[in-house]
TORKOL-4160 file (C-alpha; in steps of 0.2 Angstrom, whole numbers, padded with zeros to 4 digits, m for minus):
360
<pt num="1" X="0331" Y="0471" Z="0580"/>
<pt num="2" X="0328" Y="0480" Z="0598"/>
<pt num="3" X="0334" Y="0498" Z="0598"/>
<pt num="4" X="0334" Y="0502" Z="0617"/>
<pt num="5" X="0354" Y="0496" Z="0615"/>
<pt num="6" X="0357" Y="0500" Z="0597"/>
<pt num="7" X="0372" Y="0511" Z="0602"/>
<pt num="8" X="0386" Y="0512" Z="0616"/>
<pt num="9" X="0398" Y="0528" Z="0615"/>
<pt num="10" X="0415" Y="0523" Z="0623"/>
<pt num="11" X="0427" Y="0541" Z="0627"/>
<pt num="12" X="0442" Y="0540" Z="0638"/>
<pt num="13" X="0445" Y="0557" Z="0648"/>
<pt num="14" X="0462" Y="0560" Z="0656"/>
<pt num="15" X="0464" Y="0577" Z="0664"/>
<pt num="16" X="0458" Y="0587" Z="0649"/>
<pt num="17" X="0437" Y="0589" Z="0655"/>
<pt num="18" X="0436" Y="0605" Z="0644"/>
<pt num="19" X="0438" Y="0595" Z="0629"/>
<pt num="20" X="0425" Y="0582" Z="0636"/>
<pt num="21" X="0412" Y="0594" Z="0642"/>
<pt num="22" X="0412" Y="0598" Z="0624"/>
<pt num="23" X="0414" Y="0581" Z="0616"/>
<pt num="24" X="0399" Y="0576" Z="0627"/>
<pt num="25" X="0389" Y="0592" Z="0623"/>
<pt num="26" X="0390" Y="0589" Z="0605"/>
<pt num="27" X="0383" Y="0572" Z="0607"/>
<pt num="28" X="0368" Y="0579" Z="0616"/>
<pt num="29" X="0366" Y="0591" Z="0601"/>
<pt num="30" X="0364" Y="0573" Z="0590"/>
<pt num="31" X="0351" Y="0572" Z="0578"/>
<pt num="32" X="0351" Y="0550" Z="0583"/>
<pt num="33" X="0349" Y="0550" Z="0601"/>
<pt num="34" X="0348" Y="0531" Z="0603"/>
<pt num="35" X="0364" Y="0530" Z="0612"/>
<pt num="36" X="0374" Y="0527" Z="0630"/>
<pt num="37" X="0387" Y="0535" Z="0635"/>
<pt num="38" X="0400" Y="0527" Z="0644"/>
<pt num="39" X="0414" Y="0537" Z="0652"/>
<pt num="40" X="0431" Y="0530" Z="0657"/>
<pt num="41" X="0442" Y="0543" Z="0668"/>
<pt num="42" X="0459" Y="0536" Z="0666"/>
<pt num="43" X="0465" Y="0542" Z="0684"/>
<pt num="44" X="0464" Y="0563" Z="0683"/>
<pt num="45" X="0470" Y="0572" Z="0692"/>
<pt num="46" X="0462" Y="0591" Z="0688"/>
<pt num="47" X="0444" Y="0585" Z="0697"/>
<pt num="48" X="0439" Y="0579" Z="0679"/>
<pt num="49" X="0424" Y="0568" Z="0688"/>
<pt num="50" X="0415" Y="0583" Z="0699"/>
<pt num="51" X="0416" Y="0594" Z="0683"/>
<pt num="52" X="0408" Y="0580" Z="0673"/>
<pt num="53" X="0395" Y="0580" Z="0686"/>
<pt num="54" X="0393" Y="0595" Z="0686"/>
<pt num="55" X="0389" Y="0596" Z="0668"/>
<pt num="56" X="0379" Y="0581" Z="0669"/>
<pt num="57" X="0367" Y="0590" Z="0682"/>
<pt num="58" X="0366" Y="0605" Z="0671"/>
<pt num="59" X="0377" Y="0615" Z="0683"/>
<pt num="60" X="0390" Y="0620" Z="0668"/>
<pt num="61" X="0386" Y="0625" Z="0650"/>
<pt num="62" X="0398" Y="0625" Z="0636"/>
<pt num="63" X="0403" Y="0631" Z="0618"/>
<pt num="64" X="0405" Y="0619" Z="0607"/>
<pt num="65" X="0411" Y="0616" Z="0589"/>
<pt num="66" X="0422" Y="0626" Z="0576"/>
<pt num="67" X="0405" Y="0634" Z="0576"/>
<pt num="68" X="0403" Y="0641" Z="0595"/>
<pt num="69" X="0387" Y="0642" Z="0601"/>
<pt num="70" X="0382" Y="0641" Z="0619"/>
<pt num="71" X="0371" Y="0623" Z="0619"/>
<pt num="72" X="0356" Y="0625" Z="0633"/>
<pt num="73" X="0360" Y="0619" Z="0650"/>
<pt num="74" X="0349" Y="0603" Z="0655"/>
<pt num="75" X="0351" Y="0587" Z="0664"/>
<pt num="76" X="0358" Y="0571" Z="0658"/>
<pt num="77" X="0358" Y="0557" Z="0668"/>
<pt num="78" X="0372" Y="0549" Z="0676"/>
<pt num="79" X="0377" Y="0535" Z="0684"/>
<pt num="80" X="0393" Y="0532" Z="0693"/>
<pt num="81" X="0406" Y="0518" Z="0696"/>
<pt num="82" X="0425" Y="0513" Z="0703"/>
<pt num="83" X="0431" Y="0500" Z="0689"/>
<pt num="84" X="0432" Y="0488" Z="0704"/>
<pt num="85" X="0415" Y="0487" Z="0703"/>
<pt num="86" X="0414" Y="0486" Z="0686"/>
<pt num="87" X="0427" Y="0471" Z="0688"/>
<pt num="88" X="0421" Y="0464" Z="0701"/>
<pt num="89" X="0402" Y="0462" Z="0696"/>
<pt num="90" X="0406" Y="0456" Z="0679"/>
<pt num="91" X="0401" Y="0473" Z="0671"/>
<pt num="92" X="0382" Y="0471" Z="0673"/>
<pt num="93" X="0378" Y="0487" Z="0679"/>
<pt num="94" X="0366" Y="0496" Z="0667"/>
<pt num="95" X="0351" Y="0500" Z="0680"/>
<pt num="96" X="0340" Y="0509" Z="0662"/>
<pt num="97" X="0335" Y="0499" Z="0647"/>
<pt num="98" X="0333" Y="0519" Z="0641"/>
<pt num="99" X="0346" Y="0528" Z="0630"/>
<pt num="100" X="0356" Y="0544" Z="0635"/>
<pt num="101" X="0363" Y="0539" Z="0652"/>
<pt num="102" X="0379" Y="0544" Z="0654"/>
<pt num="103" X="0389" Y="0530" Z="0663"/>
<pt num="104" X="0404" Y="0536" Z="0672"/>
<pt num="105" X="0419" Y="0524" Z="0675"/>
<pt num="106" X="0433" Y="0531" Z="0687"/>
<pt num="107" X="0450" Y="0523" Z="0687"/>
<pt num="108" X="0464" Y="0525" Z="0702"/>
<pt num="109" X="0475" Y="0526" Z="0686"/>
<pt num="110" X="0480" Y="0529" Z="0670"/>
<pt num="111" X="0481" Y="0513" Z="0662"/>
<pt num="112" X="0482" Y="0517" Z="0644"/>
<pt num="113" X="0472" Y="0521" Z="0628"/>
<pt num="114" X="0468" Y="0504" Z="0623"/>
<pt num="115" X="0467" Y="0496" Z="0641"/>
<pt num="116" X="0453" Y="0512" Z="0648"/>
<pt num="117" X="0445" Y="0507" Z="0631"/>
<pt num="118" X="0443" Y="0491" Z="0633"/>
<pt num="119" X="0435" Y="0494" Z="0649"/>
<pt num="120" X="0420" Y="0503" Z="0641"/>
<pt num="121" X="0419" Y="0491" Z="0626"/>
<pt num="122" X="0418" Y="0477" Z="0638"/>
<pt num="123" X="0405" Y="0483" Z="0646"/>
<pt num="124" X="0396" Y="0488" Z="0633"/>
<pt num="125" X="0397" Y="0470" Z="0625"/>
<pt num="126" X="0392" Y="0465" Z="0642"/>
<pt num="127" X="0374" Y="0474" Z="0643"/>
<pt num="128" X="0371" Y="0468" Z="0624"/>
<pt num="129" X="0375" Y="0485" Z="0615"/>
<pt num="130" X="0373" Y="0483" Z="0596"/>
<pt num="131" X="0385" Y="0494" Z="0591"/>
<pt num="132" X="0400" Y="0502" Z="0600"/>
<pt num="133" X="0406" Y="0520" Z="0593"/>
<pt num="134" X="0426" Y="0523" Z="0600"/>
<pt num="135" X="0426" Y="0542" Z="0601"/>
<pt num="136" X="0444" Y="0554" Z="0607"/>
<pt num="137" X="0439" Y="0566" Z="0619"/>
<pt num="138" X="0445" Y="0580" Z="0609"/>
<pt num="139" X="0431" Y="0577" Z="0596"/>
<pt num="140" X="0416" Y="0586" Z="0593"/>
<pt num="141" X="0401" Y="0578" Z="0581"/>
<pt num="142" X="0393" Y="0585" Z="0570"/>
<pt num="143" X="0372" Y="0583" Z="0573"/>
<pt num="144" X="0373" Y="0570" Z="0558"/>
<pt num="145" X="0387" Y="0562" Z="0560"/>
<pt num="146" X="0379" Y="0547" Z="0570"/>
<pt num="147" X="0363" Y="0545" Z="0562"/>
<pt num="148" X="0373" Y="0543" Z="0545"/>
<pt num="149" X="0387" Y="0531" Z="0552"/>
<pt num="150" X="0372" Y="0521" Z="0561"/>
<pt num="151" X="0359" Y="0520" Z="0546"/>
<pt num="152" X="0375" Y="0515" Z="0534"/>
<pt num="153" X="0379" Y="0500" Z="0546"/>
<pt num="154" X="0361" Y="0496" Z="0547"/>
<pt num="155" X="0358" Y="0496" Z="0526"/>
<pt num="156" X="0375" Y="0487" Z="0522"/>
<pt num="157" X="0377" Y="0473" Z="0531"/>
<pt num="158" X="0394" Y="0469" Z="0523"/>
<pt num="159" X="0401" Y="0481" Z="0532"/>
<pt num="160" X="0407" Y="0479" Z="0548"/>
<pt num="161" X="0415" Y="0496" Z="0554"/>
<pt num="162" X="0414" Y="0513" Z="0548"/>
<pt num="163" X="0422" Y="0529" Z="0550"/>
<pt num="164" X="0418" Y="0547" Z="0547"/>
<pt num="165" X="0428" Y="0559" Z="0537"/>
<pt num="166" X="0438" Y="0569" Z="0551"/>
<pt num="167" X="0442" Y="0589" Z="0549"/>
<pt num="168" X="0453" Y="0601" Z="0559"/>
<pt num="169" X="0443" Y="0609" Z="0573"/>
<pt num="170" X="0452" Y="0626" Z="0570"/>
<pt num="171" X="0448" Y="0624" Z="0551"/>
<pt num="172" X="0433" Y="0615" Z="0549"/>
<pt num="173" X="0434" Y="0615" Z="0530"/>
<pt num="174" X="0448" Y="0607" Z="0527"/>
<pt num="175" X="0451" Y="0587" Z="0530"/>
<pt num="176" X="0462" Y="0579" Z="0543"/>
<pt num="177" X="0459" Y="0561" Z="0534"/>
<pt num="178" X="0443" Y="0550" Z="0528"/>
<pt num="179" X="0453" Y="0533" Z="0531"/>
<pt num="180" X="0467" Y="0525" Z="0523"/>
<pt num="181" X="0476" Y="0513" Z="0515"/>
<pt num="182" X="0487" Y="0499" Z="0525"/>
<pt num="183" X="0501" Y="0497" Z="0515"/>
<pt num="184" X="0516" Y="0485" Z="0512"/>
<pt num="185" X="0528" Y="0495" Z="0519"/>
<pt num="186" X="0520" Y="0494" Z="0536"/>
<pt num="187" X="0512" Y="0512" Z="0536"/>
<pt num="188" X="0496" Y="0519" Z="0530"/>
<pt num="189" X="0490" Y="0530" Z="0513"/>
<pt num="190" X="0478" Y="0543" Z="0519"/>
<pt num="191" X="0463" Y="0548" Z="0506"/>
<pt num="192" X="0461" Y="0565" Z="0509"/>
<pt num="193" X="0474" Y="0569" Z="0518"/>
<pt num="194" X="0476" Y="0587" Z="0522"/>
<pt num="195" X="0462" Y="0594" Z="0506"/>
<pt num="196" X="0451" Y="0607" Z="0507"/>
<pt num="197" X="0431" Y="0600" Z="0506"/>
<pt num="198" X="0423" Y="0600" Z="0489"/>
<pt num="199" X="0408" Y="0591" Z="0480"/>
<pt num="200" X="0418" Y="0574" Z="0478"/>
<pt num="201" X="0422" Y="0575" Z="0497"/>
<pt num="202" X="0405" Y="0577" Z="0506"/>
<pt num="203" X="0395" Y="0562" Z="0501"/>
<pt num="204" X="0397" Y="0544" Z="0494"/>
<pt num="205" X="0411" Y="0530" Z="0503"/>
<pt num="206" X="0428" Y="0524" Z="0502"/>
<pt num="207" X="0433" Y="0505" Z="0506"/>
<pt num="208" X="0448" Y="0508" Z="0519"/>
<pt num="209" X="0459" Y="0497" Z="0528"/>
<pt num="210" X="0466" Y="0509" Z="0540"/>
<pt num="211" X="0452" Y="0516" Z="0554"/>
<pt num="212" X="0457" Y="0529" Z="0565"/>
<pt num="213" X="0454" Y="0526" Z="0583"/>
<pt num="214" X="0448" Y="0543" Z="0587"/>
<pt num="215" X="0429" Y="0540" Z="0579"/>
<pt num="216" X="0426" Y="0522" Z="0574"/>
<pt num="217" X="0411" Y="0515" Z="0575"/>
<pt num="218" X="0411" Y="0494" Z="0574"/>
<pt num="219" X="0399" Y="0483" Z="0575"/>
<pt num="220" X="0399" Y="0472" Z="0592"/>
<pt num="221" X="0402" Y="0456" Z="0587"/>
<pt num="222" X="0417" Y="0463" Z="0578"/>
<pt num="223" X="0425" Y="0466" Z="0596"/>
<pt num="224" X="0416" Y="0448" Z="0601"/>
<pt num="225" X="0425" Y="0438" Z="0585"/>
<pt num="226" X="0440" Y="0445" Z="0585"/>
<pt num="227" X="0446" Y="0454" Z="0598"/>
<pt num="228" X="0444" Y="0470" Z="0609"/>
<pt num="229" X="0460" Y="0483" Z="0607"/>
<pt num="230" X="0477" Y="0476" Z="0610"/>
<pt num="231" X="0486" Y="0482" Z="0625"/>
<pt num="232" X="0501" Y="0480" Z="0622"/>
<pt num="233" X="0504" Y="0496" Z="0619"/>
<pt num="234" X="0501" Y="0511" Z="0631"/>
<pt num="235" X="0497" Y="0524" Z="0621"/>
<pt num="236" X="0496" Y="0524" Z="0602"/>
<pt num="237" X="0495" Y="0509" Z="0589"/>
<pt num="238" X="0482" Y="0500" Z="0595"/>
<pt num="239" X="0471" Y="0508" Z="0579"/>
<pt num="240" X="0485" Y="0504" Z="0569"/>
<pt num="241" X="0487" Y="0483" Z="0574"/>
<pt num="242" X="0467" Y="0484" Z="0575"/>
<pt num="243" X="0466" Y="0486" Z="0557"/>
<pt num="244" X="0478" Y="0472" Z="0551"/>
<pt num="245" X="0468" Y="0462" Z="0561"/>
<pt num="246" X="0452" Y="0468" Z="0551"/>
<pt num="247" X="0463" Y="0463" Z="0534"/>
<pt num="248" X="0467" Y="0451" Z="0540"/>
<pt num="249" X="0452" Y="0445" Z="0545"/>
<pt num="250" X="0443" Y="0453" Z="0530"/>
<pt num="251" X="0432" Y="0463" Z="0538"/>
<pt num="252" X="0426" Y="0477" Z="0526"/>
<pt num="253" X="0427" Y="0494" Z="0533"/>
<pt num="254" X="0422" Y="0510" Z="0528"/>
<pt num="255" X="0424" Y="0529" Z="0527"/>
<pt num="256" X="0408" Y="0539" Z="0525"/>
<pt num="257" X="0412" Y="0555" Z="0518"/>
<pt num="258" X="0396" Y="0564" Z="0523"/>
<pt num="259" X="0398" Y="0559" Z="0540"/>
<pt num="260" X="0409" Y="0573" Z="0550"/>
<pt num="261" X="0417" Y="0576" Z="0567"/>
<pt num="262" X="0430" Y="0588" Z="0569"/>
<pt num="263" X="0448" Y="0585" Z="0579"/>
<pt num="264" X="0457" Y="0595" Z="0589"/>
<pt num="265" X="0474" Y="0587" Z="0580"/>
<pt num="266" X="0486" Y="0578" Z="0593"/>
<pt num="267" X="0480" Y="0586" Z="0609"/>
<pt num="268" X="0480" Y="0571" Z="0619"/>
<pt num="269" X="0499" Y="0567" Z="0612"/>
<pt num="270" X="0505" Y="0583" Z="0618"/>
<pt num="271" X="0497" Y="0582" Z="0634"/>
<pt num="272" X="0507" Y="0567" Z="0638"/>
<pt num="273" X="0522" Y="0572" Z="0630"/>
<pt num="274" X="0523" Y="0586" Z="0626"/>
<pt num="275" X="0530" Y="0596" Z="0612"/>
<pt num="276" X="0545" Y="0587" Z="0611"/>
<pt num="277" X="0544" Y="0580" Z="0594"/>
<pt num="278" X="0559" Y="0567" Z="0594"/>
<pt num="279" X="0551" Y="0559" Z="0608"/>
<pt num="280" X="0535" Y="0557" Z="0600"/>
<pt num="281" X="0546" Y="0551" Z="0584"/>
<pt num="282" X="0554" Y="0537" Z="0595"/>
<pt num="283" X="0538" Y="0530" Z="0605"/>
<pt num="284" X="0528" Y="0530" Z="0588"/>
<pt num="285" X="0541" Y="0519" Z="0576"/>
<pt num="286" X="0547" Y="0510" Z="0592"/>
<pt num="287" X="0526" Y="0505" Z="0593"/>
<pt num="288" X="0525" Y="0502" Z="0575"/>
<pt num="289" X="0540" Y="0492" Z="0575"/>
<pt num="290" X="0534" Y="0480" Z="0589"/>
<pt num="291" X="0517" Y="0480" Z="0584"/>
<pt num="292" X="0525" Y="0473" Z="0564"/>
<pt num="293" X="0535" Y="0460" Z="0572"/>
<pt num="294" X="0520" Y="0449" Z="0575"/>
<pt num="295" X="0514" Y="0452" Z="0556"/>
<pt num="296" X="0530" Y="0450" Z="0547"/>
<pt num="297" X="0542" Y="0435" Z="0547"/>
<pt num="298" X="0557" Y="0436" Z="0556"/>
<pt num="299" X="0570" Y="0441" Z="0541"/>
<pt num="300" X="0558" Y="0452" Z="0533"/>
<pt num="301" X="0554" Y="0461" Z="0547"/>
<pt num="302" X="0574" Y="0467" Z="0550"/>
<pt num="303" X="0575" Y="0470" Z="0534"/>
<pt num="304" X="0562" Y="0483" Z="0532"/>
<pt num="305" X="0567" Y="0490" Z="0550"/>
<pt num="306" X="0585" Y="0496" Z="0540"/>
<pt num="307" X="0577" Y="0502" Z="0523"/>
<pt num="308" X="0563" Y="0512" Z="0535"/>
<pt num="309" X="0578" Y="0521" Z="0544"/>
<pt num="310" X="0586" Y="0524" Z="0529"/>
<pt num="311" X="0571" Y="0538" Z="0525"/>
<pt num="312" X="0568" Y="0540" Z="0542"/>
<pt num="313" X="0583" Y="0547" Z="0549"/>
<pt num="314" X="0586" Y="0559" Z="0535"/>
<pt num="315" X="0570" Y="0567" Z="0539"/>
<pt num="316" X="0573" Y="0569" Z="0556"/>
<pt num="317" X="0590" Y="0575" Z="0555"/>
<pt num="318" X="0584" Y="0588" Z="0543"/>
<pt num="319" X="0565" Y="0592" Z="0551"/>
<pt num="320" X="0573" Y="0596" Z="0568"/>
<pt num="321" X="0589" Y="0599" Z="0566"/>
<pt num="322" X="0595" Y="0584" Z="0577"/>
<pt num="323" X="0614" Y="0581" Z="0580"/>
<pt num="324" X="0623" Y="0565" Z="0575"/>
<pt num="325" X="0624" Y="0558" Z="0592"/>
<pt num="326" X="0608" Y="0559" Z="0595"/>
<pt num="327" X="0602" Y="0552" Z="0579"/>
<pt num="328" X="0613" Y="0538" Z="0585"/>
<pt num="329" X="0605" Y="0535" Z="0603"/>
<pt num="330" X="0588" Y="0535" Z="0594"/>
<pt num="331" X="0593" Y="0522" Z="0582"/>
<pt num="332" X="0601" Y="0511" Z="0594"/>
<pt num="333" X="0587" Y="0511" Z="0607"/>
<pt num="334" X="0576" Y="0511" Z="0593"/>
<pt num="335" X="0586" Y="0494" Z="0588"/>
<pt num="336" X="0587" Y="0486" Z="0606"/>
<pt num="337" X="0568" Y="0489" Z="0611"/>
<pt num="338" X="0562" Y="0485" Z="0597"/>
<pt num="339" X="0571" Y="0468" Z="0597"/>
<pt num="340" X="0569" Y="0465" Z="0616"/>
<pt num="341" X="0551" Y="0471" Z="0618"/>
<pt num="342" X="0532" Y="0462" Z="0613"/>
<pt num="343" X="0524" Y="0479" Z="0619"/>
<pt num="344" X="0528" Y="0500" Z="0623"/>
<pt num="345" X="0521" Y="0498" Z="0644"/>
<pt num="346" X="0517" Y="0516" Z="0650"/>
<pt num="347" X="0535" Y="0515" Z="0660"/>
<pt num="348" X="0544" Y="0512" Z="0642"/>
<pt num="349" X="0533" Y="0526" Z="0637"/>
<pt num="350" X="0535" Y="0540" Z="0650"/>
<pt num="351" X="0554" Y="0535" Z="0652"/>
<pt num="352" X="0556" Y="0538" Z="0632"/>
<pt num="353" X="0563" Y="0559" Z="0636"/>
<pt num="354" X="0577" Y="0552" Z="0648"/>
<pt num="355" X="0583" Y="0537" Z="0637"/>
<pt num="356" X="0584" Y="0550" Z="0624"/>
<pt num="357" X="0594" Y="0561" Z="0632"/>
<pt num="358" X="0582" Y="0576" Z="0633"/>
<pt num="359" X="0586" Y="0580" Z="0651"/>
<pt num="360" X="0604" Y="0584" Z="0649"/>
């Protein structure tokens, strides 16, 4: 097994470089530094590229962690592309067979989670990567957290991805998730979910069916033999279809409880979005709707669209407080795109505030 491409990082940044600078810093903080970094700048607009520059050329230093400290300012090496060159030349662009570049893809545009994704993945599958790590921006990693992921791939092989347990950035001891369950009813059982860390949370593993998107490590030929992320969808989901593909699939998965990165909790959400949670209601079951119709038969699939409503709306109505006529809009779009649509494009999802109504 070569280790000069044991390990390709892929982060998407979109207008939030403080976030990155830090998720980046982290990573040099690692105690496995057998790794590539590669980049994707999904269109800023904030001069997110020159202050990754900067930070690459040691021009910047940052905090990082739940546990700030200020890491020492040093060099990392960068190299820079448009993704027309990446597209046009195939991908094959690595100019070091050494680890700890930083390779920095700029798009025009912001073309989606899944799609910037892909971009990265692509080329890291392209230049014979190993492994390929998908990382959210508004992570940082604890120094172990790769080394542990990595070496549990490496010792079992009948394992195919692995995830790490994921905590709140502004309370480090308490767990967002460590994975979760797919269930039936088209959503996901999370272990962990919201529980302070104790003695049965820190080591050992759990066989999951669910794997977050915002740290999944996979091996490559998972993404060679069945599929890179689907686009279809804009923003969101695509971790979600990605793991009943796995089921489907059988591929075994895992959460490793003594691997840790901490998550600043719906930041990129809100940053598209904002805080206007009936959007993000809409946009997330209209996803999770579409994305089921191509896993359910036909029948099945309206009838658990009604049931689900049934708890759905209740919940809404008395979470925020949202009138009648409104909960009747929701549910009739909700309805009509989810019947007419295969996907969520980023014009369904940026329009979602005025079909809703939240203008007026």
């Amino acid at each position: 097994m070569s280790g000069e491409k044991n390990l390709a990082i892929v982060i998407l940044n979109w207008n939030k470089w403080q976030d990155t600078l830090e998720c980046l810093t982290s990573l040099t903080e690692s105690t496995y530094q057998n790794f590539t970094i590669i980049l994707i700048d999904n269109g800023s607009t904030d001069n997110s590229a020159e202050k990754i520059r900067a930070w690459a050329t040691g021009k910047i230093s940052v905090s990082v962690g739940p546990f700030p400290h200020k890491a020492e300012t040093k060099p990392f090496p960068i190299i820079e592309y448009n993704y027309s060159q990446i597209k046009r030349e195939n991908g094959n662009f690595l100019e070091s067979k050494g680890t700890n570049n930083l390779i920095l893809i700029k798009n025009d545009l912001n073309v989606g989670f899944a799609r910037g994704a892909n971009i990265g993945i692509r080329y890291a599958l392209k230049n014979n990567f190993e492994k390929v790590l998908l990382l959210n921006n508004d992570t940082t990693v604890d120094p172990d957290c790769l080394k542990i992921l990595s070496e549990f791939l490496d010792r079992n092989r009948t394992y195919d991805v692995a995830v790490p347990k994921i905590c709140y950035y502004a309370k480090p001891e308490k767990i967002v998730n460590c994975g979760a369950k797919l269930t039936f009813t088209g959503s996901r059982k999370y272990f962990c979910l919201n529980e302070e860390e104790n003695e049965t949370t820190k080591r050992g593993i759990k066989n999951i069916t669910f794997a977050s998107g915002c740290a999944l490590l996979a091996r490559s030929n998972v993404f060679k033999n069945y599929g890179l992320l689907t686009e279809r969808f804009f923003f969101g989901e695509e971790d979600y279809e990605f793991s009943l593909r796995m089921r489907k699939n059988k591929v075994k998965m895992a959460s490793v409880l003594s691997a840790k990165v901490y998550h600043k909790v719906s930041v990129s959400s809100k940053t598209v979005l904002g805080q206007n949670k009936i959007v993000s209601a809409f946009i997330g079951l209209l996803s999770r709707y579409v994305d089921m119709k191509f896993y359910y038969r036909n029948s099945y699939w309206k009838i658990w669209r009604v049931v689900s409503l049934g708890y759905i709306l209740p919940m809404l109505k008395i979470k925020y407080n949202v009138s009648v006529k409104k909960l009747f809009r929701f549910v009739r779009l909700l309805l009509q795109y989810s019947n007419d649509h295969s996907g969520v494009s980023k014009d369904d999802f940026f329009s979602a505030k005025e079909l809703l109504g939240e203008n007026e």
